[in-house]
N, C-alpha and C positions, 0 to 999 in steps of 0.2 A: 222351497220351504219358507215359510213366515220366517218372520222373530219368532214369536211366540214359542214356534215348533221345533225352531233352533235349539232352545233355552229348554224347552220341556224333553230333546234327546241328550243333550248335555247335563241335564239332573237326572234320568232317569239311567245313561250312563254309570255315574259315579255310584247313584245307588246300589247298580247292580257290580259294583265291583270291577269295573271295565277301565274305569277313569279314578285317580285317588285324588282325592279333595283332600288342599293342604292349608290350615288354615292360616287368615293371612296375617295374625299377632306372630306366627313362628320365623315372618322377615323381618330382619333388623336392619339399618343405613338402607334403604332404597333412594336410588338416584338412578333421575333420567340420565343415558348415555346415547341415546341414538330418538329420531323422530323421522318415520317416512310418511306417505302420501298416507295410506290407511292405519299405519300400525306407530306404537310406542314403546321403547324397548327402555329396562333398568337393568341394573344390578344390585342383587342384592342380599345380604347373608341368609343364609336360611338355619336358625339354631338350631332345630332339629337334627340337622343334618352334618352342622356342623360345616358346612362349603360355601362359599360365594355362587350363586344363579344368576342366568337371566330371568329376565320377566316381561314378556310381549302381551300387550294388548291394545285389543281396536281403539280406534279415537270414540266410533260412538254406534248408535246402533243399525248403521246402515250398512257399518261395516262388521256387521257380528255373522254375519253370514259366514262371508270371507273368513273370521275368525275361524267359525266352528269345522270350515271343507277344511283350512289351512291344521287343523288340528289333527283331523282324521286320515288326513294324508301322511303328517309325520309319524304318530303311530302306526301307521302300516308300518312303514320301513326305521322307524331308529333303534332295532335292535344290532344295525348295520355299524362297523366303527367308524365309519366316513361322513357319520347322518347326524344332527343332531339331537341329542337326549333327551326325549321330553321324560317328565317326572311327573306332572299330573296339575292340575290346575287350581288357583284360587280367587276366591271373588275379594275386593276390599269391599269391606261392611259399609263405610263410607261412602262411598262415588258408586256402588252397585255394579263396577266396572271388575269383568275379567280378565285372567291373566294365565298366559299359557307360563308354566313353569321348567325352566329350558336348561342346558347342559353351558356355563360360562365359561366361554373359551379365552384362553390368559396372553393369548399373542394376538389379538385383535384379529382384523380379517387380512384377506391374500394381499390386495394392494398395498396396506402398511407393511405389512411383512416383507414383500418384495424390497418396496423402496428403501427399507432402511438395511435388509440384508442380499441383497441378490447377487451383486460382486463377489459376496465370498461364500456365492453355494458353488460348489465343483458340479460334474454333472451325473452324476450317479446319485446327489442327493436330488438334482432337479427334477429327475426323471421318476423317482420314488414320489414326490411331488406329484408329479402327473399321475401315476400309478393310482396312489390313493383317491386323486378325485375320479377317476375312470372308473375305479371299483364301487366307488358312492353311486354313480350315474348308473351301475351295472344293475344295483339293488334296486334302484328306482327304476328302469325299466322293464326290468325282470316283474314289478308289481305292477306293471301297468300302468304307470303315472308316466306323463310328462312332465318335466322341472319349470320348463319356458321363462326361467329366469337366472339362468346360470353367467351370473360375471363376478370381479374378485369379491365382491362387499357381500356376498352370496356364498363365500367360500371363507373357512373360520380358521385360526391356526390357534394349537392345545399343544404345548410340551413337542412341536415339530410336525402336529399330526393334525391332515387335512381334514376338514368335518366342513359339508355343503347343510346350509341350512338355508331360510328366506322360501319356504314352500307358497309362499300368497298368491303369484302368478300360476300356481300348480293345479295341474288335475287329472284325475283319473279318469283311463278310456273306457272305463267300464260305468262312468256316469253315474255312482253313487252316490253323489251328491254333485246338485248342480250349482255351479257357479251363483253367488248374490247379482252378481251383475255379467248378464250374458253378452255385452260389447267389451267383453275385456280382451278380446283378440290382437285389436289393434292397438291394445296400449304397451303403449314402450316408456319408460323412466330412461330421463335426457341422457343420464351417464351410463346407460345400457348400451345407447344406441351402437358403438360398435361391435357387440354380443348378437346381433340379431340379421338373421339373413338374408337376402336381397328380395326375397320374396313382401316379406314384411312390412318393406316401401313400395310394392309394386301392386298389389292386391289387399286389398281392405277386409276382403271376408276371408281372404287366408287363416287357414288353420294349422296353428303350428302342432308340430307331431313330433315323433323320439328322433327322428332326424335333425329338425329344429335345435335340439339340445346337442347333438356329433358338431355341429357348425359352433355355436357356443364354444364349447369344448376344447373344437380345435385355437379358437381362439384365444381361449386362456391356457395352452398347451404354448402358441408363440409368448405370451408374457412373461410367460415362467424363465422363458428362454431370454427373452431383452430385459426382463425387468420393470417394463413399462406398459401405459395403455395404449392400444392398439390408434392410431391419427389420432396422437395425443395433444391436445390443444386447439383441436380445429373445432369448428361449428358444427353443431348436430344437423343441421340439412346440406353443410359440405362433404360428412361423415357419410352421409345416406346416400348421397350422389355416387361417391365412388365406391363402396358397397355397388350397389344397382350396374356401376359400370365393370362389376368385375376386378374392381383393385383391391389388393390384400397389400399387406405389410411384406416388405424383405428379411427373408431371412438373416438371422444374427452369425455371424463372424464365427466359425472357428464350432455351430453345433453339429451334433451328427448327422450327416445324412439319412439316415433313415428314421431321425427322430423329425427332421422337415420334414419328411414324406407323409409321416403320419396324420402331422397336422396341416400340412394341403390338401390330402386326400379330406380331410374331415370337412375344411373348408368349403370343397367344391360346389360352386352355384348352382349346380342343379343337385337337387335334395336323393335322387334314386341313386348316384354315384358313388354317398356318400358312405363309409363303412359303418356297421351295425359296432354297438358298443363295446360287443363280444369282442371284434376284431381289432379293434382299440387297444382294448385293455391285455389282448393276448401281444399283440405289437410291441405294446414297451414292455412287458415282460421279459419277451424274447431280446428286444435292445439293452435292458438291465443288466439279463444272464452274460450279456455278449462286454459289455462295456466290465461286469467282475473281474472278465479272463484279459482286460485289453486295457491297461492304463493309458492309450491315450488323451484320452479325455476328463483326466484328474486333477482337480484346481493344484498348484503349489502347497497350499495348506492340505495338513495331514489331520483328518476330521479325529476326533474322538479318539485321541493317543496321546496318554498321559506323558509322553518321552517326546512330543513331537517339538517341542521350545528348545531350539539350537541349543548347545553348552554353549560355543559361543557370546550367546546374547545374555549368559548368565553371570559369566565371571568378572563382569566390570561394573563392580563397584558404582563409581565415581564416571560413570557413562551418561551421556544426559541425551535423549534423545531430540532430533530438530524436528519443529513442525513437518517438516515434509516429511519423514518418519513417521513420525505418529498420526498425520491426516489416514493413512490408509489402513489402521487403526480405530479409527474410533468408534466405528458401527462395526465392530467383528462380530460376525456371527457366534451365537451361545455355542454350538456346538465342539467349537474348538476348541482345545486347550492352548493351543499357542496363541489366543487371542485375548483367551480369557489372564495370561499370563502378562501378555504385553500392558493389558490394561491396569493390571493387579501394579505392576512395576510402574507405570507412570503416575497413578495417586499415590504410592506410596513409600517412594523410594526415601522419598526427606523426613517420611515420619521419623519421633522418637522410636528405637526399639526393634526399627526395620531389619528383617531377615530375608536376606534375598534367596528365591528358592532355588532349588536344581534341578525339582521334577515336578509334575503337575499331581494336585495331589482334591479328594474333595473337600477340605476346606478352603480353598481359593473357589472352588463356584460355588460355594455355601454363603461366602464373606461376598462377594461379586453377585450376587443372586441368579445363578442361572441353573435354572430347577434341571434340565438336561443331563447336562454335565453330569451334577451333584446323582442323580439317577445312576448315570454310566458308570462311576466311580464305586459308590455304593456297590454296583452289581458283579464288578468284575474285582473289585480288590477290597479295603481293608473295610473293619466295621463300625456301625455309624456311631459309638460311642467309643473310639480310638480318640489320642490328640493329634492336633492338626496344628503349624505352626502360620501366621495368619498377623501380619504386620508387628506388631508387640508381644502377641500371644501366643501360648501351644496350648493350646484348651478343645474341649469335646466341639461339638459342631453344633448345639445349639447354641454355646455361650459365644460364636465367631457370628453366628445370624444375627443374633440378637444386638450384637454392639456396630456390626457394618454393613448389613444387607438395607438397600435403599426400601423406601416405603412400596414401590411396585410391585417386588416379591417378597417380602418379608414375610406375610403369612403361605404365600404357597411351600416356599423352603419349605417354614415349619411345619405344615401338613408333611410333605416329603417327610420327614425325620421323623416324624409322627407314625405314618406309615412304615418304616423302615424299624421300629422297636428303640428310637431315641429314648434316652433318661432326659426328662424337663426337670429334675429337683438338683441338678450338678451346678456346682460351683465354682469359679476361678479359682486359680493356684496361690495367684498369687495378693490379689485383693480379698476373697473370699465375697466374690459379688452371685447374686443369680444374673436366667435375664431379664429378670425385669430393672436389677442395677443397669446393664446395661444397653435396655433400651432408651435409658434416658442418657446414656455418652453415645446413642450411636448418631451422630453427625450426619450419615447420607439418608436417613429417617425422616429428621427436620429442616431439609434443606429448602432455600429459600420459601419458607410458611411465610415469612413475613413481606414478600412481593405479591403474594397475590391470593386472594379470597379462597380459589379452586384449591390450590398448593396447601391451604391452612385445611380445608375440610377434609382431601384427599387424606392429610396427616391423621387429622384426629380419628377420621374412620377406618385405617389400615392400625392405627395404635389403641383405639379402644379394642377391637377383633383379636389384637395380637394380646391384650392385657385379660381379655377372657378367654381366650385360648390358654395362655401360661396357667390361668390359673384354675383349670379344666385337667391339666397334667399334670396338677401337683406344686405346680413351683411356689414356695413361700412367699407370698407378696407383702410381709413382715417381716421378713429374716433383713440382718442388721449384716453389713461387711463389716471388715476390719476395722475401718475408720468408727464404726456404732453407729451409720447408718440407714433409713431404711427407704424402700423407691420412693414413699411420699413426704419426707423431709425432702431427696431431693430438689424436689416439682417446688415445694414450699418454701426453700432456699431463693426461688427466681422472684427478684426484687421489680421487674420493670414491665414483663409480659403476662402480667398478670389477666388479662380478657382471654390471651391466646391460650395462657394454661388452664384455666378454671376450668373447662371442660375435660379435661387431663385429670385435675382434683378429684369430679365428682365420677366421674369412671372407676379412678383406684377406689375412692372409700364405697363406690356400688360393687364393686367386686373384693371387698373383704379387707381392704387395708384399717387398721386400728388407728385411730387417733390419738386412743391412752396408751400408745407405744414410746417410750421416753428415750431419746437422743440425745450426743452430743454435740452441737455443732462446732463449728469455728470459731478461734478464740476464748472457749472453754465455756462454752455458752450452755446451759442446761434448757433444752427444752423438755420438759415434764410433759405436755402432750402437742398437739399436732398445733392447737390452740395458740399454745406460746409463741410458736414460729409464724403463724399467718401474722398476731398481731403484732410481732416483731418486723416485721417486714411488710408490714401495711397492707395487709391484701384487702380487696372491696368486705363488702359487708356481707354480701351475698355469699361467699367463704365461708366467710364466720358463722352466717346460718347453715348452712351446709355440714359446717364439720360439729354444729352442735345439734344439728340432727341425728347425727353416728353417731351418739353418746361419748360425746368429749363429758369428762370429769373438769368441769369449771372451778371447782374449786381446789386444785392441787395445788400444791407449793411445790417448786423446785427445792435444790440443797443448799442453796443462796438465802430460802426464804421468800421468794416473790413469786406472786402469780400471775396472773393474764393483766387483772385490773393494775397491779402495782408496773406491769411493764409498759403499759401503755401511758402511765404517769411517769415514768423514767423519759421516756421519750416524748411527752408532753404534745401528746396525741390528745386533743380534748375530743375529738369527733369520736371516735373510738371509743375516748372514756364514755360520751354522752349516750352513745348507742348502745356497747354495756350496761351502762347501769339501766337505761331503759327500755331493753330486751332480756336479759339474761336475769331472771329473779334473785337467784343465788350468790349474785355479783353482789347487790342491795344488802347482804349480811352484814352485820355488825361487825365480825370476826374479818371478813375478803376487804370493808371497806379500811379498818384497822392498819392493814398488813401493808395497803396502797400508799394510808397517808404520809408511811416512813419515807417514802420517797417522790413525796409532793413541796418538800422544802419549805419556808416556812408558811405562815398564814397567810402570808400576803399574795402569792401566789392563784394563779388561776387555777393551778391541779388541786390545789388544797381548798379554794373556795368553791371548788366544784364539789368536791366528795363531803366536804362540810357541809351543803346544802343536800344533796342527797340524805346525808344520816338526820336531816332536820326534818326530813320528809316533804322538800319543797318538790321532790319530783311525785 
């Protein structure tokens, strides 16, 4: 097929209702996250829908081909839960470039997964592991496609659950669509190479087939087991040599025997040997049921049992734990609650307010953000709008997200709690904050923005999401605590990071925050509106237009008597004064310039020979 003919199935597609065209104003923050040989991958919110997506698309139109087989491929099979989700496609008006619109998985792919959790998977989860991807590969050959690109960066992890995605090397035996480019045979991507079978180096016009994929398979069936890639660090034509001569990886220390067999058998260099998928997938079924009945093979850690955190390890106070303690800690798997516990104890045993726990409960993976947990918990015990007690606090579970859940999960919680029938208009006991009070005390939110550029954007796009989220559920983003005041007095109180927050600024007053909302600050300070407090604390100018965009009332008086122009003459701001009076018309009043000059001191003065010259009409 052309371009052309590409482009003309793919609109005629969507027409007929086959393919949903989504359009591309309904994505918000899109940012590149990945860039392969043919393809570019984002993420990015989709309001409609309310979720963070991926977003793939070709680099340009040689490779639309490959786009449009790689598309019809996925929808065959992602009604599968092991596949990933396509949702339907969008063009940007802009660059006239498409975009498959895909299912965003929140634990990145197998290899990061592995690396950072493998030591404390037992083996009934690793093998559930395997399971999952065997049943993906099941769906796919059951529809006739071969994958021929199955290694971990191929393989996605969602809330624990394996989803194969990366079809672009894919294709159907039934030749529905032909490949853009028909030498794709012999192409292999450098960090594949030990994914792919000895034939591959041996034969050029080799055609890989659903066997092709059993060898894959069994391959990433040993990963799972070591944790690592298969001749990891060697050279792709070292790689390929011993492949061709027949050498495979040792097995790891201490797995089941018949979970090695599996993945030898799958391995084996001759392709007719090797087991059909079926037999795969029924093999560690039957090792799953077998390992239920047989605790040999159960890590130490007690997975997903809210009781499994020693007493022991609870009643001491004044216990400090040593690095070598806590090194085998500090990657614990989400799963756990004895991990999620360890960790909970070592940020925060020194805080003010600190409650040391005695049982796992879901506001420790609420406050900790580990959406699993916080799931398991939810489903088997108490309900999501109970209190939870959570370093300082016993409060509902969105008000524990909202103040300590880091910028990574912060919005998946809150979808979680969302899902589950959370209240988003609850308030603390004891300050009487929402959360948007306290998204701005949560600490592991903003953590290090200010080291590095990624860190600062990362911030602002997980906290704009979370600030139109809250206020999507109701949450007052006005409402005043105890102290009188409200989320954007406190953003406007920050005297020094003023670049970092201004986009923080224009978020809250794009989603509804008042500026003629009248606070008290500190020291008994009246600000009358939002106005008072920027140019009390000097914010750029660009603020200043900003918040007089949103219908600030310029000319209010506080109960002191002073207003915006008269504070900026307290503080003998003339830049400020200058730009007032010649921006804001209303400042130029006879009555606002009046009220300034009480505290411009006498005539001789530069605040007083400024507003003198103003009422003269030198500006």
């Amino acid at each position: 097929m052309t371009l052309e003919n590409h482009k003309k199935w793919l609109q005629s597609a969507i027409a007929g209702g086959h393919i949903v065209n989504i359009p591309f104003v309904t994505f918000d923050q899109v940012n590149v996250i990945a860039r392969g040989t043919f393809s570019e991958i984002s993420h990015a919110y989709w309001k409609s829908a309310e979720k963070t997506v991926a977003l793939k698309s070709c680099h340009n139109n040689n490779s639309f081909g490959n786009f449009i087989k790689e598309l019809h491929l996925i929808r065959s099979v992602d009604f599968h839960d092991n596949i990933i989700r396509f949702y339907g496609v969008s063009e940007d008006p802009v660059t006239r470039k498409y975009f498959m619109v895909l299912h965003y998985a929140n634990e990145g792919n197998l290899q990061d997964f592995l690396k950072e959790n493998h030591k404390y998977l037992n083996w009934k989860t690793r093998i559930n592991m395997a399971m999952q991807i065997a049943s993906g590969i099941k769906c796919i050959h059951e529809r006739n496609i071969v994958h021929r690109g199955l290694y971990p960066k191929n393989i996605l992890v969602h809330d624990g659950k394996m989803i194969i995605t990366g079809f672009g090397l894919s294709k159907s035996l039934e030749n529905e669509f032909e490949l853009a480019n028909n030498n794709d045979e012999t192409y292999i991507i450098e960090e594949m190479t030990g994914y792919f079978e000895p034939q591959c180096f041996i034969n050029s016009t080799y055609k890989r087939n659903k066997a092709s994929d059993i060898y894959s398979l069994g391959i990433l069936l040993w990963e799972i087991s070591s944790g690592r890639p298969p001749f990891n660090n060697m050279k792709i034509l070292d790689i390929a040599r011993k492949i061709v001569q027949g050498k495979r990886e040792v097995p790891i220390k201490d797995s089941p025997p018949a979970y090695i067999e599996i993945y030898q058998m799958a391995w084996d260099i001759d392709p007719r040997r090797r087991p059909t998928i079926n037999k795969v997938r029924d093999n560690l079924e039957k090792l799953s049921l077998h390992l239920r009945r047989n605790s040999e093979y159960q890590d130490q850690q007690t997975y997903n049992d809210p009781y499994s955190y020693k007493q022991s390890q609870l009643n001491h106070p004044n216990h400090s734990y040593t690095p070598s303690q806590l090194c085998n800690f500090q990657n614990l798997h989400k799963f756990t609650c004895a991990g999620i516990l360890i960790k909970y104890v070592e940020e925060f045993q020194y805080t003010h307010g600190y409650v040391e726990p005695d049982e796992c409960h879901a506001g420790y993976h609420a406050g900790m953000g580990d959406i699993v947990g916080l799931r398991w918990h939810l489903y088997h015990y108490r309900r999501v709008d109970d209190n939870y007690n959570f370093s300082d606090m016993s409060d509902n579970l969105v008000l524990i997200t909202a103040k300590f859940c880091s910028r990574k999960n912060l919005n998946i919680i809150f979808q979680c709690l969302k899902e589950n029938g959370a209240n988003f208009k609850v308030i603390t006991k004891k300050a009487e904050q929402t959360a948007f009070h306290l998204l701005f005390f949560n600490l592991a939110l903003c953590n290090k923005i200010t080291h590095s550029k990624d860190k600062l954007d990362k911030y602002h796009e997980v906290l704009f999401q979370a600030i139109k989220f809250l206020k999507n559920m109701g949450c007052n983003i006005n409402s005043k605590d105890r102290n009188g005041r409200t989320i954007l007095s406190y953003y406007l109180e920050e005297k020094y990071l003023h670049q970092e927050k201004t986009p923080i600024i224009r978020a809250l007053l794009k989603n509804g925050a008042d500026p003629n909302v009248s606070v008290t600050l500190p020291w008994n300070f009246d600000a009358k509106t939002a106005l008072f407090q920027a140019v009390k604390n000097k914010w750029p100018n660009n603020v200043l237009e900003l918040i007089l965009r949103y219908g600030v009332d310029v000319k209010a008086v506080n109960k002191d008597g002073i207003n915006v122009l008269a504070i900026a003459t307290l503080d003998k701001n003339l830049s400020i004064m200058t730009w007032m009076l010649e921006n804001i018309s209303r400042v130029n009043e006879k009555d606002c310039i009046k009220i300034a000059k009480k505290f411009a001191g006498n005539f001789t003065t530069k605040e007083y020979q400024l507003l003198n010259k103003r009422r003269s009409g030198v500006f």
